[in-house]
Residue, then its C-alpha position, 0 to 999 in steps of 0.5 A: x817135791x811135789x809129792x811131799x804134800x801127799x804125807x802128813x805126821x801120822x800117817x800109815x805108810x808101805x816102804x815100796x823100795x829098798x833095804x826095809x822093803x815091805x815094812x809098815x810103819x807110821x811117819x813120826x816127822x817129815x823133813x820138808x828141806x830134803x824131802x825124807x820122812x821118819x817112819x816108826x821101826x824104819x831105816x833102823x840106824x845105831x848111833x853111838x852116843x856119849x854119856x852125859x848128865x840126862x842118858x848114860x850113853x852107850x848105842x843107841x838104835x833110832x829110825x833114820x831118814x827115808x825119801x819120800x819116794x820111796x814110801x807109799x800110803x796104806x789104803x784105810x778100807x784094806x790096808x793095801x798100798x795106794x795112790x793119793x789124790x785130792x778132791x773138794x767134798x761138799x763142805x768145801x774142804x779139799x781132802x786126800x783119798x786113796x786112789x784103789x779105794x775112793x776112801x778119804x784118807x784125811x778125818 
């Protein structure tokens, strides 16, 4: 669960393994209790839903979970897939920054 906190809501990310290989994508939610993330155009699944009084039912195509392990951030400076460390900058604050670049990922 340790690399869990290296992703946040919002940020780019490579899948690096598995069906959806080589997809890009931005992670819309993270699922803390089983370590899976949600990213946008990911993992597509269809669900078969039953009309009600807001949606007419029908199939219905969403992104599914995907484990964090299989993701990997995109390099700001080249959009590549990087590693993530963290470090203190001089204000105190401790940031993420890709690892191939030295670029700070967090604003």
């Amino acid at each position: 669960m340790s690399g869990l906190s290296k992703f946040k809501k919002g940020d780019k990310v490579v899948v690096i393994t598995g069906r959806d290989k080589g997809k890009r994508g931005e992670i819309l939610k993270i699922l803390t209790k089983n370590a899976r993330a949600i990213v946008q155009g990911v993992n597509k699944v269809k669900r078969h839903t039953r009309p009600s009084n807001t949606s007419g039912g029908g199939i219905i195509e969403k992104e599914g979970a995907i484990a964090v392990s299989n993701l990997s951030h995109l390099d700001p400076k080249d959009d590549t897939p990087t590693r993530v460390g963290f470090k203190f900058l001089e204000d105190g604050r401790k940031v993420r920054y890709a690892k191939r670049s030295g670029e700070v990922i967090d604003s």
